[in-house]
The first five atom37 places (N, CA, C, CB, O) and aatype in JSON, in Angstrom:
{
  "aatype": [20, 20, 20, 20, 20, 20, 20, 20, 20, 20, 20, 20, 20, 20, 20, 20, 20, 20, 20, 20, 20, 20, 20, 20, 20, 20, 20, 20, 20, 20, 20, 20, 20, 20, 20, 20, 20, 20, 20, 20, 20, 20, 20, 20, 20, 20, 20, 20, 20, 20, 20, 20, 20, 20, 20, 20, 20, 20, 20, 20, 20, 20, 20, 20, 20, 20, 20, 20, 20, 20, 20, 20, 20, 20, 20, 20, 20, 20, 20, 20, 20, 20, 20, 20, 20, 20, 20, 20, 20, 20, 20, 20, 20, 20, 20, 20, 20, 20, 20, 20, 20, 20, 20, 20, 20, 20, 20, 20, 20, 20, 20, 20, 20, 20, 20, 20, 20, 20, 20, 20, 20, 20, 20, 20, 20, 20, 20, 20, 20, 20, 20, 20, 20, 20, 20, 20],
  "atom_mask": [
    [1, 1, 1, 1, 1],
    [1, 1, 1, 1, 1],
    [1, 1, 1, 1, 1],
    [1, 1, 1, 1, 1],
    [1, 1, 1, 1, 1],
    [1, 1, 1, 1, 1],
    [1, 1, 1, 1, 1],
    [1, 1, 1, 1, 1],
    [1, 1, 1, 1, 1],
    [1, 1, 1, 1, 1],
    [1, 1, 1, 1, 1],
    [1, 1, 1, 1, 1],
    [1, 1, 1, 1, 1],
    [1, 1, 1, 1, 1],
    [1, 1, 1, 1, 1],
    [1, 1, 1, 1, 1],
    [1, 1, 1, 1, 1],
    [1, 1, 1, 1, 1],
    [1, 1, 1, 1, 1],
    [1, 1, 1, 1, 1],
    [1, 1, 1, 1, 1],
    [1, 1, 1, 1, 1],
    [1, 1, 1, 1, 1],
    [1, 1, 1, 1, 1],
    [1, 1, 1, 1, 1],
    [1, 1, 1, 1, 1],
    [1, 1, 1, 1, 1],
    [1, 1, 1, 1, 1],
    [1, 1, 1, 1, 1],
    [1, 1, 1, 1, 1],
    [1, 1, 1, 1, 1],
    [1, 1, 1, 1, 1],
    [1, 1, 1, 1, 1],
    [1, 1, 1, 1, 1],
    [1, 1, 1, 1, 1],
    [1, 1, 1, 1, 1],
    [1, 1, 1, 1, 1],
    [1, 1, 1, 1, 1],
    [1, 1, 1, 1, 1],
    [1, 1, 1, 1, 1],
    [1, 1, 1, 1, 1],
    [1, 1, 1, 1, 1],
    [1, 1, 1, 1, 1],
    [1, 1, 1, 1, 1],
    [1, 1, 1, 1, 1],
    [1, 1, 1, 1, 1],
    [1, 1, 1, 1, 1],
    [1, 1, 1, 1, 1],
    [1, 1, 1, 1, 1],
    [1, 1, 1, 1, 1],
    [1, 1, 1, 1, 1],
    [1, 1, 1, 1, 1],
    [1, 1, 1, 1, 1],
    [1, 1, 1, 1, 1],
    [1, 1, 1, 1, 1],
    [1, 1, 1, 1, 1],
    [1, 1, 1, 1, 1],
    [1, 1, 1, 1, 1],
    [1, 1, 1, 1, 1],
    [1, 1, 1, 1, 1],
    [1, 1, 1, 1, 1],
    [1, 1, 1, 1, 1],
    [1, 1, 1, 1, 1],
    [1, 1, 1, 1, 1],
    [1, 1, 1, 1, 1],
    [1, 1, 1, 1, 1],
    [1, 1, 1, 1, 1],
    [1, 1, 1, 1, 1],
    [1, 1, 1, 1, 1],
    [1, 1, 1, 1, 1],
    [1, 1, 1, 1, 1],
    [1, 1, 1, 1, 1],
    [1, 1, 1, 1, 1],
    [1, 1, 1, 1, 1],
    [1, 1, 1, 1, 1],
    [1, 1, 1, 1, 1],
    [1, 1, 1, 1, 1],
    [1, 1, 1, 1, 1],
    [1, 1, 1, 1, 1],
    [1, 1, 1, 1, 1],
    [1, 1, 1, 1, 1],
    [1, 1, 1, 1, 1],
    [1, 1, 1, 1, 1],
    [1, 1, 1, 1, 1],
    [1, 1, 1, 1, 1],
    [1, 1, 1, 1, 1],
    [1, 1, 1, 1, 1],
    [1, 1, 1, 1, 1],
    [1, 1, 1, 1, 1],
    [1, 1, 1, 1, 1],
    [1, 1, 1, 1, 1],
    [1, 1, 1, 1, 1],
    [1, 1, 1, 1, 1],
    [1, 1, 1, 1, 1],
    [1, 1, 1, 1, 1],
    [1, 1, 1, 1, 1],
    [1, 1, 1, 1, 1],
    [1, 1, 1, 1, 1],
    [1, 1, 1, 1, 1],
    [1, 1, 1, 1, 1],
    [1, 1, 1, 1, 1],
    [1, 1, 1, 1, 1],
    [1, 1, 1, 1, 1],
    [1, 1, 1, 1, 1],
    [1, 1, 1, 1, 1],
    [1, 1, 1, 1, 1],
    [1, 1, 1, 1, 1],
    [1, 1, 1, 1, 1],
    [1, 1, 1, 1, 1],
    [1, 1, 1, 1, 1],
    [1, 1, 1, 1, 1],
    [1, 1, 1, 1, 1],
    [1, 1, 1, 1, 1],
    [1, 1, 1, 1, 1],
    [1, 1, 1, 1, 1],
    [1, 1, 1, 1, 1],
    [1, 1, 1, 1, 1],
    [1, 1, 1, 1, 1],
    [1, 1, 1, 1, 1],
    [1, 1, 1, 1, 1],
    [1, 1, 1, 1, 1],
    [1, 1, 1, 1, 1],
    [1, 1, 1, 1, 1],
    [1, 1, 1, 1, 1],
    [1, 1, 1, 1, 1],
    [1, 1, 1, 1, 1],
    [1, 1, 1, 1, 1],
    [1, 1, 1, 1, 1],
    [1, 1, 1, 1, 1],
    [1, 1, 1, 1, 1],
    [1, 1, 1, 1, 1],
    [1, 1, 1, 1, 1],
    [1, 1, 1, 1, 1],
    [1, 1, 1, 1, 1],
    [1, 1, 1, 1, 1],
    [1, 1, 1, 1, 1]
  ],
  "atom_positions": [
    [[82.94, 166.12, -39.81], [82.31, 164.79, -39.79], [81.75, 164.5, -38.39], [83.33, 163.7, -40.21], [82.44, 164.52, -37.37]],
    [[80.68, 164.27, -38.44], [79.84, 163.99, -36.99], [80.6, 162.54, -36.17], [77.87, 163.57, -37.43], [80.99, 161.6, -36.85]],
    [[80.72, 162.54, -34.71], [81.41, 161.57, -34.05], [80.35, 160.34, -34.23], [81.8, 162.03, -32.48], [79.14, 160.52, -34.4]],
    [[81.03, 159.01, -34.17], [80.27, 157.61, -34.2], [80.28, 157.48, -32.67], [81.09, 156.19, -35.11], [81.33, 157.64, -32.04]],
    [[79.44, 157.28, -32.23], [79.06, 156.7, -30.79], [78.41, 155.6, -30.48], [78.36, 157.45, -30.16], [77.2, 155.44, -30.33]],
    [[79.11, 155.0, -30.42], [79.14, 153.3, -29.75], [78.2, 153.12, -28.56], [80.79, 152.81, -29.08], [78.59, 153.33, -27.41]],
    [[76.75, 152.68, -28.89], [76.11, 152.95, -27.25], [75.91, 151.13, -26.92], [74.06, 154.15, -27.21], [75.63, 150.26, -27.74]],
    [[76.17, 150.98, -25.49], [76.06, 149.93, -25.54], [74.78, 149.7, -24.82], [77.13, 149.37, -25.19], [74.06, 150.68, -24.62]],
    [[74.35, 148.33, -24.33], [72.74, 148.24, -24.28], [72.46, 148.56, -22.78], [72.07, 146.61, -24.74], [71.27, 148.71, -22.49]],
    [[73.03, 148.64, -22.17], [72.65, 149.33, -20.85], [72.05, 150.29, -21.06], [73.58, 149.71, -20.02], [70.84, 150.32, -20.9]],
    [[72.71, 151.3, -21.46], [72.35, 152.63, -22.04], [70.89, 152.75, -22.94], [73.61, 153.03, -22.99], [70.0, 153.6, -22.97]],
    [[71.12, 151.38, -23.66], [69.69, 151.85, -24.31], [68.36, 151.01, -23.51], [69.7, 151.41, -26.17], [67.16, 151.17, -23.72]],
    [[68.82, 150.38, -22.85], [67.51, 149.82, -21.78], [67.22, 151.05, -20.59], [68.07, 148.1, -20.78], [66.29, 150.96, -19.78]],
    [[68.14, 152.16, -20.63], [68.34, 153.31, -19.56], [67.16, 154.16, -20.2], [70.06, 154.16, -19.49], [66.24, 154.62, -19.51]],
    [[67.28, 154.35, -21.78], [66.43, 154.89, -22.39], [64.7, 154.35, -22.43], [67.09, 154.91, -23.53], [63.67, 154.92, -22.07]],
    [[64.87, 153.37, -22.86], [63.22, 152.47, -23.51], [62.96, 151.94, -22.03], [63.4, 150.73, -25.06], [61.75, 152.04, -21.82]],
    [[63.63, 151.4, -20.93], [62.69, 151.53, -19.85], [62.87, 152.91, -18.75], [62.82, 150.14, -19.07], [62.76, 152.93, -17.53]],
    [[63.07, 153.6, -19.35], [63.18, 154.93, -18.17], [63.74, 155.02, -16.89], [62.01, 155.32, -17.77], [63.5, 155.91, -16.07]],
    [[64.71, 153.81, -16.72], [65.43, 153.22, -15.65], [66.15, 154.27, -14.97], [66.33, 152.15, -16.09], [67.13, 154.76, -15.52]],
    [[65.57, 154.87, -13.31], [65.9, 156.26, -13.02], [67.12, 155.2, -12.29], [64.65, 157.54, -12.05], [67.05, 153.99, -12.07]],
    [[68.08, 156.02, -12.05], [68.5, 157.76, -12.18], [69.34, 157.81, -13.28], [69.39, 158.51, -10.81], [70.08, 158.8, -13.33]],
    [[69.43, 156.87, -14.31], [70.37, 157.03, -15.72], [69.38, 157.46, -16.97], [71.21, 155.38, -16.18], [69.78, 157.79, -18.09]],
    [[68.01, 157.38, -16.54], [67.3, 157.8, -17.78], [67.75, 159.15, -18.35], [65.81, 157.87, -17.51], [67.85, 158.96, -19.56]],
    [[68.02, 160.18, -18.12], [68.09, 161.58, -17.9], [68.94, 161.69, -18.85], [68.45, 162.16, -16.57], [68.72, 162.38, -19.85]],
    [[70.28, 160.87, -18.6], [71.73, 161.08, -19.51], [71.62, 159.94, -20.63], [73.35, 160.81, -18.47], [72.47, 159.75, -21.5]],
    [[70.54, 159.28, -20.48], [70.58, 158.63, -22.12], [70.09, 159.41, -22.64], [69.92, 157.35, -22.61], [70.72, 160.07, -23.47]],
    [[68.5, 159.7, -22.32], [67.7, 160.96, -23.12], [68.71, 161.94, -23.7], [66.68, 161.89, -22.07], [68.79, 162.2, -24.9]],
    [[69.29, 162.33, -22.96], [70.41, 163.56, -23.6], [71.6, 162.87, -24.64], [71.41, 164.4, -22.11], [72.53, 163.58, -25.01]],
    [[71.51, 161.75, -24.97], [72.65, 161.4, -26.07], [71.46, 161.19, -27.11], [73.86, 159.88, -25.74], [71.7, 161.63, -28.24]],
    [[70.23, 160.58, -26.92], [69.64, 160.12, -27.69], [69.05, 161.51, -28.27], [68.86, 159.04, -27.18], [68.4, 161.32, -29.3]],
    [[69.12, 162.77, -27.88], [68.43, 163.88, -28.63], [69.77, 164.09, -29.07], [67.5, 165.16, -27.86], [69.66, 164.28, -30.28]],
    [[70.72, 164.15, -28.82], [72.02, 164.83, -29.77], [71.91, 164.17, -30.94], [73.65, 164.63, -29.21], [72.19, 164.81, -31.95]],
    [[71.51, 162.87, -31.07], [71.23, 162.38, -32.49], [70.51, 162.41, -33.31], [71.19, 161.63, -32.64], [70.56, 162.31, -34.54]],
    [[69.12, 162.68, -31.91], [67.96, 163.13, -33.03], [68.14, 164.72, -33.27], [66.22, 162.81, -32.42], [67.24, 165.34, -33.84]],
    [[69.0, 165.2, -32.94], [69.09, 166.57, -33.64], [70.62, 166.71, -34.67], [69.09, 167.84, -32.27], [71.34, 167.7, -34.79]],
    [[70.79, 165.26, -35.35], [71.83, 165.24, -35.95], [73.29, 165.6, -35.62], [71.52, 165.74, -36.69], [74.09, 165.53, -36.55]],
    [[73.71, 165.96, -34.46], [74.5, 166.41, -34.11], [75.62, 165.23, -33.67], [73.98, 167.28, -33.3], [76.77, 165.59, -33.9]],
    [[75.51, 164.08, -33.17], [76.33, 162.91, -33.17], [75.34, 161.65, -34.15], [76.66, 162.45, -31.36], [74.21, 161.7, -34.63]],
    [[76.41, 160.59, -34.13], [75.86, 159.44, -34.81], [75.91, 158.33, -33.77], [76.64, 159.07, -36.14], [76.93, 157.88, -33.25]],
    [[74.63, 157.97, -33.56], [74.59, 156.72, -31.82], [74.72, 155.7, -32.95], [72.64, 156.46, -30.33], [74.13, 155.88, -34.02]],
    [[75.71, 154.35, -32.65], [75.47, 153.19, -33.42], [75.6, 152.38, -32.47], [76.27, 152.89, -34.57], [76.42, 152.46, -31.55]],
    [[74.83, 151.57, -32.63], [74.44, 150.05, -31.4], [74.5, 148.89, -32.69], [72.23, 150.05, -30.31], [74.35, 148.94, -33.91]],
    [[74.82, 147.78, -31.64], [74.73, 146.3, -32.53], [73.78, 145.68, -33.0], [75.12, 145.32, -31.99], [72.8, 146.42, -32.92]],
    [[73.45, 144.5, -33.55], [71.76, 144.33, -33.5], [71.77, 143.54, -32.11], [70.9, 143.29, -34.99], [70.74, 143.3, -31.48]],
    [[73.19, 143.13, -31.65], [72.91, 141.94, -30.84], [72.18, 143.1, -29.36], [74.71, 140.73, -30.48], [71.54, 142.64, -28.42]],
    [[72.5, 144.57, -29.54], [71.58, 145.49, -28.57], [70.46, 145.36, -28.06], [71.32, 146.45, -28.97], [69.99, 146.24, -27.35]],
    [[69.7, 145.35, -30.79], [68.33, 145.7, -30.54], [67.46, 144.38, -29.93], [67.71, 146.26, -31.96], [66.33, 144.51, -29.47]],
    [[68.03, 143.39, -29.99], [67.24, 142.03, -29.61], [67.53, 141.88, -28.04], [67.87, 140.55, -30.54], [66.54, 141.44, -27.45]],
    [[68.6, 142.14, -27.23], [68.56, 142.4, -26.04], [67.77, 142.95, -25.51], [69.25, 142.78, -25.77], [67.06, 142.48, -24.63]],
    [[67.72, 144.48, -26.09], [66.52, 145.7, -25.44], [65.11, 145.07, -25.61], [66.49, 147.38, -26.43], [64.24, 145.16, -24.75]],
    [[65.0, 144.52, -26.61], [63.65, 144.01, -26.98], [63.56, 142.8, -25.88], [63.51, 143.49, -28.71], [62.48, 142.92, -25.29]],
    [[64.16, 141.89, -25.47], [64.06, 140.96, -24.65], [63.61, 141.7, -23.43], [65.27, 140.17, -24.57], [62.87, 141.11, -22.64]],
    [[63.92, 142.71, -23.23], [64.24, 143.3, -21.76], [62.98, 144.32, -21.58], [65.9, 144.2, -21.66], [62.39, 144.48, -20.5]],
    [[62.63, 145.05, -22.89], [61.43, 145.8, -22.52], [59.93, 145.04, -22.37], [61.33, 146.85, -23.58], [58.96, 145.3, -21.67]],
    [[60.3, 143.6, -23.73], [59.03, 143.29, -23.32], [58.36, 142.64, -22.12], [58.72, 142.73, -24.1], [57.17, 142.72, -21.83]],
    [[59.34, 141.97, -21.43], [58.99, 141.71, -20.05], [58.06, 143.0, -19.07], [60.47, 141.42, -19.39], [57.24, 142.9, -18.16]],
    [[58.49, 143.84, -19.59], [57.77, 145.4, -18.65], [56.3, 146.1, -19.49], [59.31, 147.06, -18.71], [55.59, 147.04, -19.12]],
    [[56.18, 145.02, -21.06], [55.25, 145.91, -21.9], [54.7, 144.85, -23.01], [56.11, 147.31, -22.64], [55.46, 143.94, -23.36]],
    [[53.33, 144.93, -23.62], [53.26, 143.74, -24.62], [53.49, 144.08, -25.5], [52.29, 143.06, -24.86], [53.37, 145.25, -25.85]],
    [[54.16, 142.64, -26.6], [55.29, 142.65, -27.32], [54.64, 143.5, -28.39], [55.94, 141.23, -27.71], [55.51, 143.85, -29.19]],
    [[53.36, 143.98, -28.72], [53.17, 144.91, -29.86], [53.86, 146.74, -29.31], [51.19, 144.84, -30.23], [54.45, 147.53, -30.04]],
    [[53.53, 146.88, -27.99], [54.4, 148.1, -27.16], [55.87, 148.1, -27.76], [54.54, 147.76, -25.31], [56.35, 148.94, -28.53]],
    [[56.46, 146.98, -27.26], [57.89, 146.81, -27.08], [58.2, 147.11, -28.95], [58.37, 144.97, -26.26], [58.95, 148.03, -29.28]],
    [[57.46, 146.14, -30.09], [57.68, 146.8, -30.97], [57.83, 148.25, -31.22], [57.08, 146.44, -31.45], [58.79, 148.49, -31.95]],
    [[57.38, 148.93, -30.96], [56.59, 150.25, -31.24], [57.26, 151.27, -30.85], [55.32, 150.37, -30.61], [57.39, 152.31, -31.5]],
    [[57.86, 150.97, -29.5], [59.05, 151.85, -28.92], [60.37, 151.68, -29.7], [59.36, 151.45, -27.37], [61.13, 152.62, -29.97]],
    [[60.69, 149.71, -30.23], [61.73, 149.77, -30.75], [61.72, 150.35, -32.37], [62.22, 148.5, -30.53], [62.75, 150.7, -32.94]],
    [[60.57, 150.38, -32.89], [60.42, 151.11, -34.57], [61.15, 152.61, -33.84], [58.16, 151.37, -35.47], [62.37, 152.78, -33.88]],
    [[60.26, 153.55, -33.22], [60.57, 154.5, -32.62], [62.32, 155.09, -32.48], [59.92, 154.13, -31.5], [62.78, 156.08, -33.06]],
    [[62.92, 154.35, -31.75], [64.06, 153.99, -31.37], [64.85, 153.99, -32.76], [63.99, 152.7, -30.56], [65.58, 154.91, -33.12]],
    [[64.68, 153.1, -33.32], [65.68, 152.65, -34.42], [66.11, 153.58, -35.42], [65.15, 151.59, -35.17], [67.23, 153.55, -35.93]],
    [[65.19, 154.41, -35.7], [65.32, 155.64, -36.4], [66.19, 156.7, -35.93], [64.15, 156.15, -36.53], [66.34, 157.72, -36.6]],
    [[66.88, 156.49, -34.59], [67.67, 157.67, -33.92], [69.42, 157.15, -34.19], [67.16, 157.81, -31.96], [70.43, 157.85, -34.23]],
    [[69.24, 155.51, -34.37], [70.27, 154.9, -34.43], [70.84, 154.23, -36.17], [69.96, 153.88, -33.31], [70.12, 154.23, -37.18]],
    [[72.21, 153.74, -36.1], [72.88, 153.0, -36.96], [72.71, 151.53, -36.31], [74.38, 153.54, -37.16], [72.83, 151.35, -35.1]],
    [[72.52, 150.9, -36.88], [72.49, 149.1, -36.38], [73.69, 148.41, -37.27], [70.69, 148.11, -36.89], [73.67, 148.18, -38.48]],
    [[74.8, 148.13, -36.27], [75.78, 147.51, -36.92], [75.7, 146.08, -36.89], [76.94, 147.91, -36.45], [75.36, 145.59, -35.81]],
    [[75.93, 145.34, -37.8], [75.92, 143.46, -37.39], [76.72, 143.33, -36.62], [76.29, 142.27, -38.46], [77.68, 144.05, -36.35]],
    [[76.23, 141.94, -36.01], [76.96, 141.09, -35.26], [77.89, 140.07, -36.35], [75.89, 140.27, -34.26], [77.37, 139.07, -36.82]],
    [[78.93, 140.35, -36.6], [79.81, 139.36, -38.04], [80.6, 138.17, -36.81], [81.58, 140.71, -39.37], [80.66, 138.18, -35.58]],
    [[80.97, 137.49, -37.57], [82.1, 135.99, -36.99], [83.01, 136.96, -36.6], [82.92, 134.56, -38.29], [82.91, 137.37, -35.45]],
    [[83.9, 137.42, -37.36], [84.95, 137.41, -36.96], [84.59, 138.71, -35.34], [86.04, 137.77, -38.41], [85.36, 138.54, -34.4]],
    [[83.65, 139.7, -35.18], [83.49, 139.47, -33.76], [83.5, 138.37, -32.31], [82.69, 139.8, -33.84], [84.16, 138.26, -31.28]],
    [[82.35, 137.69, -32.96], [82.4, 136.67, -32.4], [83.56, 135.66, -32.2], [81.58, 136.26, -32.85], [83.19, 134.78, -31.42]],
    [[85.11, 135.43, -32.74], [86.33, 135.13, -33.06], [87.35, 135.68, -31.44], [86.65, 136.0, -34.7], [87.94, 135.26, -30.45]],
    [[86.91, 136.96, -32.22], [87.32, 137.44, -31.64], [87.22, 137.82, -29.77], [87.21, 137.97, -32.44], [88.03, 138.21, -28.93]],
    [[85.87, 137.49, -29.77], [85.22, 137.54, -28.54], [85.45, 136.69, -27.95], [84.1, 137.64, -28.47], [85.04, 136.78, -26.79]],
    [[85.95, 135.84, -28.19], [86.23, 134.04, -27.69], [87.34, 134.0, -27.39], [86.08, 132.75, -28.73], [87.77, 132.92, -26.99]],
    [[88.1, 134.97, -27.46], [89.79, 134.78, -27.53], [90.53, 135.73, -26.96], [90.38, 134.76, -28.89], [91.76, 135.85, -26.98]],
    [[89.29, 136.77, -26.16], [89.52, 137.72, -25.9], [89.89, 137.85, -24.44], [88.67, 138.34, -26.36], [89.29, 137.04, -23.74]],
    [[90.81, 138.76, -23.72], [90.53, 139.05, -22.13], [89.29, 139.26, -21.37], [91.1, 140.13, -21.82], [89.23, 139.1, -20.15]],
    [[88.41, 139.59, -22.02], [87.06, 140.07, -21.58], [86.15, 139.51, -20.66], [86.4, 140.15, -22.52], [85.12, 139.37, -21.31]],
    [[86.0, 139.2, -19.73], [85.54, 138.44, -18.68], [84.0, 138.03, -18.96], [85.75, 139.25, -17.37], [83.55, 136.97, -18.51]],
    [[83.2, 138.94, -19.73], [82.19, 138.59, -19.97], [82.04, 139.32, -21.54], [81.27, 138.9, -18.8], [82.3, 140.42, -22.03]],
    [[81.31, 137.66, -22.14], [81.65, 137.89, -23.62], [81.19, 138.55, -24.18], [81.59, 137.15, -24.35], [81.69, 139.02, -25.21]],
    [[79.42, 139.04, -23.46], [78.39, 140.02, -24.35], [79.27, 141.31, -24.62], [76.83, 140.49, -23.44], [79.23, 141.8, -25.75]],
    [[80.26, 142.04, -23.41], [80.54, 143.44, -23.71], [82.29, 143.11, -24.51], [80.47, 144.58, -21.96], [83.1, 144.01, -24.72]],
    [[82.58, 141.45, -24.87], [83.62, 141.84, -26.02], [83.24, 141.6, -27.21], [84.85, 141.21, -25.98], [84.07, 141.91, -28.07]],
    [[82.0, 141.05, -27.7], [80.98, 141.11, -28.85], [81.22, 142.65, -28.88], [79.24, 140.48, -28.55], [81.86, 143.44, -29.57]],
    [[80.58, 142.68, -28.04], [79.63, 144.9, -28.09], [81.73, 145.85, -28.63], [78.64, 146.0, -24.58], [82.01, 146.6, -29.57]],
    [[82.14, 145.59, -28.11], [83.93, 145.99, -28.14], [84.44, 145.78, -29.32], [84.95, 145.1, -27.19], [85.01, 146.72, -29.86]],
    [[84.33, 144.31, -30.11], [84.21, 143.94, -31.1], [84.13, 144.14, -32.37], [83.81, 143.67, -30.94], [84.73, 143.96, -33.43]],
    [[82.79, 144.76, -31.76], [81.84, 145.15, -33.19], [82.05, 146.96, -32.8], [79.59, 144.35, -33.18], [82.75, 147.51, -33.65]],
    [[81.77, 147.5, -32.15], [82.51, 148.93, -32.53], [84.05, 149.1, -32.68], [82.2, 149.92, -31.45], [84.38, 150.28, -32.7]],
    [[84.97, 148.28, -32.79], [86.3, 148.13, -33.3], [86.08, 147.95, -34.6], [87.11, 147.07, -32.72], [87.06, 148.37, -35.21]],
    [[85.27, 147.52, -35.34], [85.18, 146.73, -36.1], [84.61, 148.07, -36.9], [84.48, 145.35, -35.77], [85.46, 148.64, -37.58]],
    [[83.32, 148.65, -36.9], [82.64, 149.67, -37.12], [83.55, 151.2, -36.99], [81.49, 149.48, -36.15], [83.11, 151.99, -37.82]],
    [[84.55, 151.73, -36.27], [85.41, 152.63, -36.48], [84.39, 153.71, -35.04], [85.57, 153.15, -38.46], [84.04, 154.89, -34.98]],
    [[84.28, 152.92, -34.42], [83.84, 153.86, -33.3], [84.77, 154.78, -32.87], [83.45, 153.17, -32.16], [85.98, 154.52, -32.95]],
    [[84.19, 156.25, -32.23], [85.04, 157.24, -32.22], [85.07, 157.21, -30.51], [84.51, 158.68, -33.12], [85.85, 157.91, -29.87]],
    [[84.12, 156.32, -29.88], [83.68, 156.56, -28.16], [82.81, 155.36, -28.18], [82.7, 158.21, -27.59], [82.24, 154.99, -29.2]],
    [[82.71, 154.69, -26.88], [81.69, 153.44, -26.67], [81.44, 154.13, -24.98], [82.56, 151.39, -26.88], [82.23, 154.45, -24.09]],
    [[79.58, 154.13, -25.16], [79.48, 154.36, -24.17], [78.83, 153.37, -23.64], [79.13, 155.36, -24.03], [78.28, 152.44, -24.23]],
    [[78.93, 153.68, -21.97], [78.34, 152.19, -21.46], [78.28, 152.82, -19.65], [79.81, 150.4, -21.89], [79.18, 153.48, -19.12]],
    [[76.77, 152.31, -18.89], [77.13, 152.5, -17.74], [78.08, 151.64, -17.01], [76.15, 152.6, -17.2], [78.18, 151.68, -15.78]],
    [[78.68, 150.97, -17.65], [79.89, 149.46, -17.05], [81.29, 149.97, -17.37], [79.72, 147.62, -18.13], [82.03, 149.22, -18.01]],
    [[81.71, 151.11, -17.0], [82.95, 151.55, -17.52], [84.09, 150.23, -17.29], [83.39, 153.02, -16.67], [84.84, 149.99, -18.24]],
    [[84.17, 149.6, -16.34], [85.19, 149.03, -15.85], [84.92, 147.33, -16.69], [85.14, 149.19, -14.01], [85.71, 146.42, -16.45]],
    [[83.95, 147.17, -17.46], [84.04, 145.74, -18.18], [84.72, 146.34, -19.57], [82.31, 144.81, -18.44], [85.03, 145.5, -20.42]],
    [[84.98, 147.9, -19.89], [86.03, 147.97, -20.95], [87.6, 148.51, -20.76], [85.43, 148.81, -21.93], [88.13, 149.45, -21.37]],
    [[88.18, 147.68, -19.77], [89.17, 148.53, -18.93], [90.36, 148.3, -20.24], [89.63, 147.8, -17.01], [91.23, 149.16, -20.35]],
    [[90.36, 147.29, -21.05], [91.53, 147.15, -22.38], [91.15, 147.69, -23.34], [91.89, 145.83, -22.95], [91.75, 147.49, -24.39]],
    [[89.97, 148.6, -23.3], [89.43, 149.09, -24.62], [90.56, 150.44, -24.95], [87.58, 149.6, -24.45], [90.78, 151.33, -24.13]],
    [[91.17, 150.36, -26.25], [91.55, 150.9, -27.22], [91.01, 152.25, -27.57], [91.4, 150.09, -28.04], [91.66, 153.3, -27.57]],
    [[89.41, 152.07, -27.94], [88.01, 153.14, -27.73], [88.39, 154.02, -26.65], [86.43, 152.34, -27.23], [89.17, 153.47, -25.87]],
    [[88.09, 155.26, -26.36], [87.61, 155.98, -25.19], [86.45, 155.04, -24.68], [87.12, 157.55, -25.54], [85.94, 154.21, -25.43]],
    [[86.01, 155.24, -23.16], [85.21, 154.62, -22.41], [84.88, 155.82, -21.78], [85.69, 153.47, -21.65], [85.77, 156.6, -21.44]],
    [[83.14, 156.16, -21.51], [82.8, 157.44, -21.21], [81.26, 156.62, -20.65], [82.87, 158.76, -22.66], [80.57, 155.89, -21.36]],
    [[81.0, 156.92, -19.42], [79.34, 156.9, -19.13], [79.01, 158.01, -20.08], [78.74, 157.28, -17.36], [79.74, 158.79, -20.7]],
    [[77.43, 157.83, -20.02], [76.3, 158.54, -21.23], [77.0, 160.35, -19.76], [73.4, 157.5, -21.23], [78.01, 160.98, -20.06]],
    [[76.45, 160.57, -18.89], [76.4, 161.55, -18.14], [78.11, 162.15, -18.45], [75.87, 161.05, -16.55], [78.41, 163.34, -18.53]],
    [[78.92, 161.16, -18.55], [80.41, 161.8, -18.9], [80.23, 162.58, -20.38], [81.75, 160.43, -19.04], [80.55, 163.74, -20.66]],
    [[79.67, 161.61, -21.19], [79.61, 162.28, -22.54], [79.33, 163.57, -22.72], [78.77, 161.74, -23.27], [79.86, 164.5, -23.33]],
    [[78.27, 163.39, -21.97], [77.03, 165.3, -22.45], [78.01, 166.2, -21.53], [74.52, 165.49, -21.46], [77.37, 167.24, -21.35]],
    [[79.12, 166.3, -20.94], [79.41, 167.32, -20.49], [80.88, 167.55, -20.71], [78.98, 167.35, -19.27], [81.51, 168.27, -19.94]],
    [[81.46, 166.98, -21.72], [82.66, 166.83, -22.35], [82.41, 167.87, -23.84], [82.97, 165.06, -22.61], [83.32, 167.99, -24.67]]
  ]
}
């Protein structure tokens, strides 16, 4: 059974804006999926982030276009209440990455990656940068 990989949106703004010097090690998770070999799943609360974030750098028919692109490499898990419940009640100092914690708890994540290792220091999950991943 192929691993679920929890990417969180750093990672995928590392990807869709080419943000050096982490572009390199998203690219390399994002082809392990497009060559079927892992399963990347992000939240939607990701894809509307990334989209907030690329279109500032691109017009919003671009920013579409990359995210059609994109979406096809990934699983899009909801954002449900009882994340959000949960996120509210949580240790998590900042709520976006206990949403993101949340919802791959929730989803049966096998790894959550994230360049913010240290905002999942109670995570349950393994915690792995994208560059830790590809060489494990």
């Amino acid at each position: 059974m192929m691993e679920n990989v929890f990417v969180d949106t750093n990672v995928i703004i590392d990807l869709l804006a080419k943000r050096e010097p982490f572009y390199k090690d998203a690219q390399g998770l994002f082809t392990l999926s497009d060559k079927k070999e892992i399963q990347l799943c992000i939240s939607s609360l990701s894809f509307a982030n990334a989209y907030y974030s690329i279109v500032k750098h691109h017009k919003d028919v671009d920013a579409k276009k990359y995210l059609s692109k994109f979406k096809v490499l990934v699983t899009v898990f909801p954002l449900e209440d009882k994340a959000i419940e949960l996120a509210l009640t949580s240790d998590f100092r900042d709520f976006e990455d206990g949403l993101q914690y949340f919802i791959a708890m929730d989803n049966d994540a096998d790894v959550i990656i994230t360049r913010n290792k240290k905002d999942f220091n109670s995570s349950k999950i393994p915690v792995m940068t994208a560059g830790e991943y590809l060489q494990k």
